[in-house]
MDAnalysis code that builds the backbone (N, CA, C; Angstrom):
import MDAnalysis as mda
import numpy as np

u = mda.Universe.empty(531, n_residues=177, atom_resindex=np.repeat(np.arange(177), 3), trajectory=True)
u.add_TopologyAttr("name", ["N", "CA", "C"] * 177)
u.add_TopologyAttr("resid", np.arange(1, 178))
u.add_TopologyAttr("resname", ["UNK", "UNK", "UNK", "UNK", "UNK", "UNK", "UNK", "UNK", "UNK", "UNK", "UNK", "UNK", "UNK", "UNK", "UNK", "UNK", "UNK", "UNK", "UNK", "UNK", "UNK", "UNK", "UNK", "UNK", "UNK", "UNK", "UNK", "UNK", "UNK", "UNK", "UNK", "UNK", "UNK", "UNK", "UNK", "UNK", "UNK", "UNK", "UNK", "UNK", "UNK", "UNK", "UNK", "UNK", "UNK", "UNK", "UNK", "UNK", "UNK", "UNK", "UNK", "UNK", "UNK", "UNK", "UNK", "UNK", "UNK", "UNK", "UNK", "UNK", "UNK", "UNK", "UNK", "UNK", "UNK", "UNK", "UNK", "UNK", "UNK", "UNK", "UNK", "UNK", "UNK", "UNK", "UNK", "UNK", "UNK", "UNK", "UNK", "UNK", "UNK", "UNK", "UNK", "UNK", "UNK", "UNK", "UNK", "UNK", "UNK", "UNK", "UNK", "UNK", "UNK", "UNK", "UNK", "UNK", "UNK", "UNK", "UNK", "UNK", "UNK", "UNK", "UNK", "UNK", "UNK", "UNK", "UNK", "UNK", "UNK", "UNK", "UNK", "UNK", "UNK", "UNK", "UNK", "UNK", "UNK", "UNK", "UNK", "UNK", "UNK", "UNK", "UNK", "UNK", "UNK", "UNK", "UNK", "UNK", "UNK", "UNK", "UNK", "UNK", "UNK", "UNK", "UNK", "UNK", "UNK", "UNK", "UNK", "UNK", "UNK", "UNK", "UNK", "UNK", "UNK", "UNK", "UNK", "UNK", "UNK", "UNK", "UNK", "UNK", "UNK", "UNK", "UNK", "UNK", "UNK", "UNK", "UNK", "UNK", "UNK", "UNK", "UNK", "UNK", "UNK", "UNK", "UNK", "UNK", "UNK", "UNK", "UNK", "UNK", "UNK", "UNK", "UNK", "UNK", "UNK"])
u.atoms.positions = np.array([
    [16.604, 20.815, 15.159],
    [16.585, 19.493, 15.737],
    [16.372, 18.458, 14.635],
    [17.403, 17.525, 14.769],
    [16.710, 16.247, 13.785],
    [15.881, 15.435, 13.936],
    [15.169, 14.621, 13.391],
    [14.275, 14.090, 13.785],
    [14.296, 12.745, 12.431],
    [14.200, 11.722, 12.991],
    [14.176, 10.351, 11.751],
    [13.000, 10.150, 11.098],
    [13.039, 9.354, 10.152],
    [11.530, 9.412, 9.306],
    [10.875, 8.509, 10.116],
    [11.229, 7.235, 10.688],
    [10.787, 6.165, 11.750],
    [9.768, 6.583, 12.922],
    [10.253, 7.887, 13.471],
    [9.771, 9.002, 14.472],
    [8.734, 10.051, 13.700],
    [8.743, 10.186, 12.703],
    [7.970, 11.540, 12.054],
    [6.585, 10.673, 11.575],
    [6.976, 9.737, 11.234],
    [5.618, 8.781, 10.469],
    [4.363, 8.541, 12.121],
    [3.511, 8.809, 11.845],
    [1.978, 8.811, 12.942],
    [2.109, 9.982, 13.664],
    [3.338, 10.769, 13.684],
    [3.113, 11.686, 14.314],
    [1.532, 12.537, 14.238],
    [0.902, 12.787, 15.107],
    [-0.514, 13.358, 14.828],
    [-0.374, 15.019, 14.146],
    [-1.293, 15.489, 13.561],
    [-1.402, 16.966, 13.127],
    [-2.497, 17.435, 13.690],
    [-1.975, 18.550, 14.441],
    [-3.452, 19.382, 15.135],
    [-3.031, 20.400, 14.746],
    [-4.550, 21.063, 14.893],
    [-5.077, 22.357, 14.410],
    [-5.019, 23.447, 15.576],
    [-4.274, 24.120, 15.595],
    [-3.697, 24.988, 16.943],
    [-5.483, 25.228, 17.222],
    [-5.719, 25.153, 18.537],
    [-7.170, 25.479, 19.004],
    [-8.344, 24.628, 19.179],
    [-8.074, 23.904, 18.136],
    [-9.219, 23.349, 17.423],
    [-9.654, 21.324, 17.308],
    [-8.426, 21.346, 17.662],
    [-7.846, 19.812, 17.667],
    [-7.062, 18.869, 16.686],
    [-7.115, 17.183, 16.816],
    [-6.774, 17.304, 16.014],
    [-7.010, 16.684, 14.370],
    [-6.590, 16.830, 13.072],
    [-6.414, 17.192, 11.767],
    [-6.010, 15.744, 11.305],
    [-5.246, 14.769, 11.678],
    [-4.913, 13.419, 11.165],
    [-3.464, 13.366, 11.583],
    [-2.921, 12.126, 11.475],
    [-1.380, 11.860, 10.918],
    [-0.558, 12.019, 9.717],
    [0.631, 12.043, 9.931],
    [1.701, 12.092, 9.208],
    [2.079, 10.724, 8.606],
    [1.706, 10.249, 7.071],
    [1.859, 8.950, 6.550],
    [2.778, 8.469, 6.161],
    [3.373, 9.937, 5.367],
    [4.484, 9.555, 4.474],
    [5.110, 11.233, 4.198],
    [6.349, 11.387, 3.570],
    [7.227, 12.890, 3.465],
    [7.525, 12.917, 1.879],
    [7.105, 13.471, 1.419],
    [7.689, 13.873, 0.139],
    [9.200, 14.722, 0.505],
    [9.786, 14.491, -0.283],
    [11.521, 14.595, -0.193],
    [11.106, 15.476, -2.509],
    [11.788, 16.699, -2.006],
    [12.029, 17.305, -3.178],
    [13.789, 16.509, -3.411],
    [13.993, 16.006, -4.444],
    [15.226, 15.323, -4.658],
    [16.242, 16.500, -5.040],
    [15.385, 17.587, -6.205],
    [16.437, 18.357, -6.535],
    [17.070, 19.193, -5.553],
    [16.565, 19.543, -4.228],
    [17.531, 19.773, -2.867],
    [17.486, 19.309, -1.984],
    [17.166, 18.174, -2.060],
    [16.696, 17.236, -0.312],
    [16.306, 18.179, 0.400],
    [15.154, 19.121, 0.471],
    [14.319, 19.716, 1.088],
    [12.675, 18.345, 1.214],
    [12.001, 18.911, 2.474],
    [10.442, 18.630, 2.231],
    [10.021, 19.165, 1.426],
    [9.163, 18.765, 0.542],
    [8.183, 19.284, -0.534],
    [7.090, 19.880, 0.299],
    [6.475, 17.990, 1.165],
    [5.298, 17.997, 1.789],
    [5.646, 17.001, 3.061],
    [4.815, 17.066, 4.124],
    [3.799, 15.682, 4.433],
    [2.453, 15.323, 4.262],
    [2.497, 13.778, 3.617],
    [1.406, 13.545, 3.400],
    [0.255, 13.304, 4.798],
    [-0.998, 13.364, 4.337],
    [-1.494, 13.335, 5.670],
    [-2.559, 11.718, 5.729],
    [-3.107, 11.011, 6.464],
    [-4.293, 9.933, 6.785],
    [-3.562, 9.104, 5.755],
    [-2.589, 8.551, 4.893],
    [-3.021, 7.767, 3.719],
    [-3.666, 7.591, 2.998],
    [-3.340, 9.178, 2.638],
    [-3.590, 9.760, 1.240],
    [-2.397, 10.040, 0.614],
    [-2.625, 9.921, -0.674],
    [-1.836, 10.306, -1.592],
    [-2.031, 11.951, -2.147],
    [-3.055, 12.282, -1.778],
    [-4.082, 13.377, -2.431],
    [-3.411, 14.678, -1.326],
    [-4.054, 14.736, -0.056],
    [-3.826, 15.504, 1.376],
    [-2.658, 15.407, 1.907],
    [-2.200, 16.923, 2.087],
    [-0.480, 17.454, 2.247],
    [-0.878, 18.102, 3.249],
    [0.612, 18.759, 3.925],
    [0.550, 20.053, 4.539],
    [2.145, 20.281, 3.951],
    [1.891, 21.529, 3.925],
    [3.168, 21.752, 3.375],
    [4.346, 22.831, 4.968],
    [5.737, 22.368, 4.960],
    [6.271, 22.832, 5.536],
    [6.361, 24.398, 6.463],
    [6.258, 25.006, 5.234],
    [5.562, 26.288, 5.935],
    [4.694, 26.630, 6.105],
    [3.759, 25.923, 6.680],
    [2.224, 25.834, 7.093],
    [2.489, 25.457, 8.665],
    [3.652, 25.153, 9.108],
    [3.522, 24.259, 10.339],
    [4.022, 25.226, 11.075],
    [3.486, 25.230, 12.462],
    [4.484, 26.330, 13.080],
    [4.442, 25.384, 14.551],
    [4.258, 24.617, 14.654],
    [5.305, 23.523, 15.623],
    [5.470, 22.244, 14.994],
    [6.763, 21.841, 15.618],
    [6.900, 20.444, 15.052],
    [7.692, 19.594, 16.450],
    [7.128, 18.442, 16.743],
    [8.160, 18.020, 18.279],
    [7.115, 16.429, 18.431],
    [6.439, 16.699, 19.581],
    [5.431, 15.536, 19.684],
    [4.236, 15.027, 18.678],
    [4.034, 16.429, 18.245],
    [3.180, 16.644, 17.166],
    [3.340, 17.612, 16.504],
    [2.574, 17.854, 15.010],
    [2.791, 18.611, 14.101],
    [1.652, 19.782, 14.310],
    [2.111, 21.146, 14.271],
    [0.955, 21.798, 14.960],
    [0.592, 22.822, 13.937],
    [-0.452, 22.765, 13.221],
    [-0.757, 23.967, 12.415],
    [-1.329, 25.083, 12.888],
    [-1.668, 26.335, 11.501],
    [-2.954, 27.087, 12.428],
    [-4.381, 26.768, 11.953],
    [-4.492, 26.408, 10.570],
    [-5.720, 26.269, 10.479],
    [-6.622, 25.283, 9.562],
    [-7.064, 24.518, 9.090],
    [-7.611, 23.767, 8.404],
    [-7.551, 23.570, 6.795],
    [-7.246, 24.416, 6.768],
    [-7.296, 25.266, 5.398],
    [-5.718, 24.932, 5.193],
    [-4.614, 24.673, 5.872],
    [-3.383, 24.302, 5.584],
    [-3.253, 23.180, 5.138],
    [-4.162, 21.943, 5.636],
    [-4.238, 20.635, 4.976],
    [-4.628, 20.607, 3.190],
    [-3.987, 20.573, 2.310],
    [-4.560, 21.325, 0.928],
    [-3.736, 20.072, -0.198],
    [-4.864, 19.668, -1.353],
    [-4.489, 18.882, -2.074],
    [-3.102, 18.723, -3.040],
    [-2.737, 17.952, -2.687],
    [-1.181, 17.861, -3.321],
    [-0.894, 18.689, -4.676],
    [-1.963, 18.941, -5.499],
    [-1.771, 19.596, -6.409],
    [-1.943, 21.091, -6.601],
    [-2.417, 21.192, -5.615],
    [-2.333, 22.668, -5.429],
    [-0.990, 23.211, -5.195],
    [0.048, 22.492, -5.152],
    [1.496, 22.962, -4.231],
    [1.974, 22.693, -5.028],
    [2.595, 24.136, -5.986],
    [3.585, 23.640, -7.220],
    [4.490, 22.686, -6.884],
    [5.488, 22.874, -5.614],
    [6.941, 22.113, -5.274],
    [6.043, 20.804, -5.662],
    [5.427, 20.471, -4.370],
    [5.160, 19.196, -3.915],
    [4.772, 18.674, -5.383],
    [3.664, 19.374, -6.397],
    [3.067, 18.535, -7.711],
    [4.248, 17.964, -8.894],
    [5.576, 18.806, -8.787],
    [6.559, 18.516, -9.421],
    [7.309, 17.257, -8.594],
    [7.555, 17.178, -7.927],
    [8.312, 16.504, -7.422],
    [7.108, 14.856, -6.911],
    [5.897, 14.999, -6.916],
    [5.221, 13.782, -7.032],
    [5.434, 13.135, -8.333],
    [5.496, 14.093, -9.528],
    [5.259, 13.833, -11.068],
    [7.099, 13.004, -11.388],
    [8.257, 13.228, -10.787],
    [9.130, 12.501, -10.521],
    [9.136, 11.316, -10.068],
    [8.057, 11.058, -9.147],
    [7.644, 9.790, -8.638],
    [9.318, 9.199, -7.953],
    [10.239, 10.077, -7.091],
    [10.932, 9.256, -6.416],
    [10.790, 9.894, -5.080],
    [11.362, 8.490, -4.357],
    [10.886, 8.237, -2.996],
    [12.286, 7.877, -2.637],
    [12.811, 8.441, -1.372],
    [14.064, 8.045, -1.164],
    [13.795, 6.831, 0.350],
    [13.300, 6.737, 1.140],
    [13.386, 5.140, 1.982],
    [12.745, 4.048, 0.969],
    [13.907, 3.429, 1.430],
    [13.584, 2.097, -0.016],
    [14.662, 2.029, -0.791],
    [15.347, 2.852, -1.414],
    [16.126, 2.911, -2.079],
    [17.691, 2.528, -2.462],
    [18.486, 1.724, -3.222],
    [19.452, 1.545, -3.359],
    [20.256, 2.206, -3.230],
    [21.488, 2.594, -2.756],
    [22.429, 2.971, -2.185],
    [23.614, 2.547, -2.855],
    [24.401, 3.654, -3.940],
    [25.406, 3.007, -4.554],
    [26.714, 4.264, -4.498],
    [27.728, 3.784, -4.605],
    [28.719, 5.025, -4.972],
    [28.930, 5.352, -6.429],
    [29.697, 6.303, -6.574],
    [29.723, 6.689, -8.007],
    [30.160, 6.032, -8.682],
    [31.193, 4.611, -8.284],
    [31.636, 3.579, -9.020],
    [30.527, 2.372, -9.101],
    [29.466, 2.737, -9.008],
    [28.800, 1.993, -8.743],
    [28.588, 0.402, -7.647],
    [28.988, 0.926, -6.498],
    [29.440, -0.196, -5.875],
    [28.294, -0.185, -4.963],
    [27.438, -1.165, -4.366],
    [26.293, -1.595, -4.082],
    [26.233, -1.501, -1.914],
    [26.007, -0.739, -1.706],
    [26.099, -0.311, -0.549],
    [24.959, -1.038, 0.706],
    [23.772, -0.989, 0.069],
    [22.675, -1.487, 0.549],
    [21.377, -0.541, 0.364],
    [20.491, -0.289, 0.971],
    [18.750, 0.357, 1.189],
    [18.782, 1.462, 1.561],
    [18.308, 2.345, 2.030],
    [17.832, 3.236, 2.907],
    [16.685, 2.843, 3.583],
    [16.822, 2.469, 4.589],
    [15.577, 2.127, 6.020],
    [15.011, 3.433, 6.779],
    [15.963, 4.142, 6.611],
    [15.866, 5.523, 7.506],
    [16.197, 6.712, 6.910],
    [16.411, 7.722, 7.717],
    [16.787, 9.390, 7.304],
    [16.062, 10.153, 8.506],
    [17.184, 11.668, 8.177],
    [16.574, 12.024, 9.091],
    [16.416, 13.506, 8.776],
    [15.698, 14.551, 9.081],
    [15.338, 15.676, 8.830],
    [15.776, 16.531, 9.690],
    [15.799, 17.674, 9.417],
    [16.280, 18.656, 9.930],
    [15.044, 19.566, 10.672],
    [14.090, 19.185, 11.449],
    [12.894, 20.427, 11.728],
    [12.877, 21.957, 11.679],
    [14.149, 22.175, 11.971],
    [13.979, 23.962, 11.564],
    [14.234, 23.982, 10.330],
    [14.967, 23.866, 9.105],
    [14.772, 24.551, 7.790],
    [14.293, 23.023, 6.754],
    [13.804, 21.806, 7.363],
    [13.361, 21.192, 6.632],
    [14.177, 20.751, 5.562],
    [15.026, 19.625, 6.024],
    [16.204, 19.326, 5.022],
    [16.544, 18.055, 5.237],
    [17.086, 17.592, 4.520],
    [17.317, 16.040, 4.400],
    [18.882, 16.269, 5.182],
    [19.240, 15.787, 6.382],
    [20.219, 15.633, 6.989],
    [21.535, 14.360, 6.695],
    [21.085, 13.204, 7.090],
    [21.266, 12.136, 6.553],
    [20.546, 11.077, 5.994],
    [21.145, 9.788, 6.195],
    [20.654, 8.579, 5.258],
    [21.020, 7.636, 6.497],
    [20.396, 6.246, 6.534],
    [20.648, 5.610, 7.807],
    [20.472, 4.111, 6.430],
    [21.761, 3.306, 5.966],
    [21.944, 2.132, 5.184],
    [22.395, 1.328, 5.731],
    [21.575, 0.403, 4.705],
    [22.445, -1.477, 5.297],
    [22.105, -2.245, 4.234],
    [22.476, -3.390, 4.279],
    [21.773, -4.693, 3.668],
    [21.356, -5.677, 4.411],
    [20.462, -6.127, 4.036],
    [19.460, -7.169, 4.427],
    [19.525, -8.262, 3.970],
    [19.355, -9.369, 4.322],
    [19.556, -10.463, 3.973],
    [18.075, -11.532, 4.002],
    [17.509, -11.506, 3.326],
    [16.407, -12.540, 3.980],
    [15.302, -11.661, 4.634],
    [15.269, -10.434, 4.867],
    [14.626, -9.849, 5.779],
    [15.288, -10.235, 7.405],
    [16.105, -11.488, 7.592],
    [16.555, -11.239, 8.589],
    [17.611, -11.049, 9.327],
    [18.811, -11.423, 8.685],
    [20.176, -10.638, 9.030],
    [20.538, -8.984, 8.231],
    [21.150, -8.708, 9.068],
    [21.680, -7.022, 7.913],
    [23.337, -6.652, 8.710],
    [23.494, -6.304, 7.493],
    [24.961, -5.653, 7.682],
    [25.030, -4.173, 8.733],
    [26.252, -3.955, 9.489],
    [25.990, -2.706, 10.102],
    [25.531, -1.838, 9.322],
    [24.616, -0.936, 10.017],
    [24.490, 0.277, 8.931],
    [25.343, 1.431, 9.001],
    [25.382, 2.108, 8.049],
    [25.958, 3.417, 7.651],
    [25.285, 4.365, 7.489],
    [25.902, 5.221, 9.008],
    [25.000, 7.012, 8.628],
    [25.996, 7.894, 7.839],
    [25.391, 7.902, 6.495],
    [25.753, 9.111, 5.316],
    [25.565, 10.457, 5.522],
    [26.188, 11.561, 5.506],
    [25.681, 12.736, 5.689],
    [25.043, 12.912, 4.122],
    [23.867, 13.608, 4.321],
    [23.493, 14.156, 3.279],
    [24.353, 14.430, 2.278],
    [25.244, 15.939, 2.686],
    [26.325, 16.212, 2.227],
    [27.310, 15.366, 0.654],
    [26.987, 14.353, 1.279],
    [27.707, 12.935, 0.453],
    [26.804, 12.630, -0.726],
    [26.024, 12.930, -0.963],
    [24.611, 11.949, -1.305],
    [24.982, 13.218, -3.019],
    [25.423, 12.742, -3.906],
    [25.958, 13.030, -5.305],
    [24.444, 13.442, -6.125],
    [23.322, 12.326, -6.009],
    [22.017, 12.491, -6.671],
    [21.384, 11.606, -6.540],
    [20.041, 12.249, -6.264],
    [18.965, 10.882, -6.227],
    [17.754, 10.929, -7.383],
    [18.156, 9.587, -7.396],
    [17.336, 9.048, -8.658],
    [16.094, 7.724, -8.549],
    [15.379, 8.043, -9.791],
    [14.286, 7.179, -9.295],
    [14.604, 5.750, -8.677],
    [14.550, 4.967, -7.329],
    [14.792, 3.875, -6.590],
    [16.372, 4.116, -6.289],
    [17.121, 4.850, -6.539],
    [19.024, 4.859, -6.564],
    [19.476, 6.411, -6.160],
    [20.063, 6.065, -4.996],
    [21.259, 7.337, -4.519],
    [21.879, 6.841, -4.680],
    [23.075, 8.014, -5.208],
    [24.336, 7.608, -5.340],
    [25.019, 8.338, -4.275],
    [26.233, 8.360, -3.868],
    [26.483, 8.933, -2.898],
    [28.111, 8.620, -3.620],
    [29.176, 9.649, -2.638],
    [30.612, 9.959, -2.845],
    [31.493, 8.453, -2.350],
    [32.498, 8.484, -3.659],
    [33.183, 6.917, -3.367],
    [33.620, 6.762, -2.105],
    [34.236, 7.867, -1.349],
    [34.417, 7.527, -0.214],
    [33.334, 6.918, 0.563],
    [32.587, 6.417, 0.692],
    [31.609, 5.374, 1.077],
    [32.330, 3.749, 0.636],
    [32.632, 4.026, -0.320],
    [33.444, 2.549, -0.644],
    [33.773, 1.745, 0.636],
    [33.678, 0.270, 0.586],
    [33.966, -0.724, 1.443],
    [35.893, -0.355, 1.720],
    [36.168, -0.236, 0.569],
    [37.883, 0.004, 1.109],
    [38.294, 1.198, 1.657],
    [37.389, 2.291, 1.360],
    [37.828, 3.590, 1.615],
    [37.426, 3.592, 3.110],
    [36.520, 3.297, 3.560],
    [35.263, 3.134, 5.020],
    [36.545, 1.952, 5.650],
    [37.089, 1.292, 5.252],
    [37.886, 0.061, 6.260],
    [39.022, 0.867, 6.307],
    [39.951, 1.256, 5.289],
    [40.995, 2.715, 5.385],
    [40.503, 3.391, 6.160],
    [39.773, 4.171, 6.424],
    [39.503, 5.455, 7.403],
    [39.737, 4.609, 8.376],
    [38.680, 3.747, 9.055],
    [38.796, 3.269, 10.317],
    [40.279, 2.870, 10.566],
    [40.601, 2.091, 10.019],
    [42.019, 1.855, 10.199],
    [42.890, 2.449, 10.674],
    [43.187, 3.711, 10.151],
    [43.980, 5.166, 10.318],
    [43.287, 5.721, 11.820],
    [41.947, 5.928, 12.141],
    [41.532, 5.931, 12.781],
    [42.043, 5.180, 14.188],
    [41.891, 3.665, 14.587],
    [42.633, 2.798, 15.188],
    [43.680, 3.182, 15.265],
    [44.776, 3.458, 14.052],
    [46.203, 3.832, 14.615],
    [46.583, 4.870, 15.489],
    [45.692, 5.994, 15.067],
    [45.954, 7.265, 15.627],
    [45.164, 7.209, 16.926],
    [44.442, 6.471, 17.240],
    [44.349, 6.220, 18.318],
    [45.109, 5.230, 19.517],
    [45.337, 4.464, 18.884],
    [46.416, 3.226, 19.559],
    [47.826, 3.432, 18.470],
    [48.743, 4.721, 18.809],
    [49.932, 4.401, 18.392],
    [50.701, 3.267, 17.835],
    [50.895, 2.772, 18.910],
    [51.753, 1.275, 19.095],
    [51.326, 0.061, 18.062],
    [50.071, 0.424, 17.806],
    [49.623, -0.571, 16.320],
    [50.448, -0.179, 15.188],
    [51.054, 1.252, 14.539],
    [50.783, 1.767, 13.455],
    [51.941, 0.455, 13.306],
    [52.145, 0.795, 11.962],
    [53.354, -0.282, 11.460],
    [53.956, 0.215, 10.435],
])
């Protein structure tokens, strides 16, 4: 099941039995496979749980035991991939020609094998207008780098107005020309 980062953030963490353990603040994203590393837990930077520690995930995050909540540095993945210091919501959004796409506001995960699914982009204007956004499949997403994904040219403004286009025709014949 997917699930967006928008939706995963406060999710609560309980302790199968026992109650519950805190919220979900923030996700460490391993870049070198868009896997979870971690989630962070209360707003901390320090307190994780790491993915295979969880054995439900839906309304809430459900562990088994206390002892799963464990300092970020204890978790090789997660300590490498903090020491990278990138964070993918927030981030610039470019193609390989470097052409300026917009942010990442969103994403969304995969709950059974814990994977970066897509990307949910736009631009903003002011904080208060934004361009439609664009859901990227993962798939697309070339490399992420500290504040910058790049993602496959087909994302391009001409390539994205081409598709649709072709799209439209083959749907409404009588347009093609």
């Amino acid at each position: 099941m997917e699930k967006p980062y928008s939706e995963i953030i406060g999710l609560p963490v309980i302790v199968d039995g026992l109650g519950r353990a805190g919220r979900i603040t923030d996700i460490l994203i391993d870049t070198s496979d868009g896997r979870v590393a971690a989630f962070y837990l209360n707003n901390s930077r320090t307190k994780i749980v790491a993915p295979i520690d969880i054995i439900f995930f839906g309304q809430a995050v459900i562990i088994s035991d206390f002892e799963d909540i464990i300092d970020a540095e204890e978790l090789i993945k997660a300590k490498e991939t903090i020491e990278r210091d990138i964070w993918v919501i927030q981030s610039r959004v470019e193609t390989q020609k470097k052409e300026y796409l917009g942010k990442i506001y969103d994403y969304y995960i995969d709950t059974s094998f814990y994977g970066l699914t897509k990307i949910v982009v736009y631009k903003s204007f002011l904080g208060l207008l934004k361009s439609p956004e664009r859901i990227i499949p993962a798939k697309d997403i070339v490399k992420i780098k500290k504040d910058l994904v790049v993602v496959k040219n087909e994302w391009a403004k001409e390539t994205v107005k081409q598709k649709e286009e072709e799209a439209l025709k083959s749907f409404y014949p009588d347009m093609a020309s």
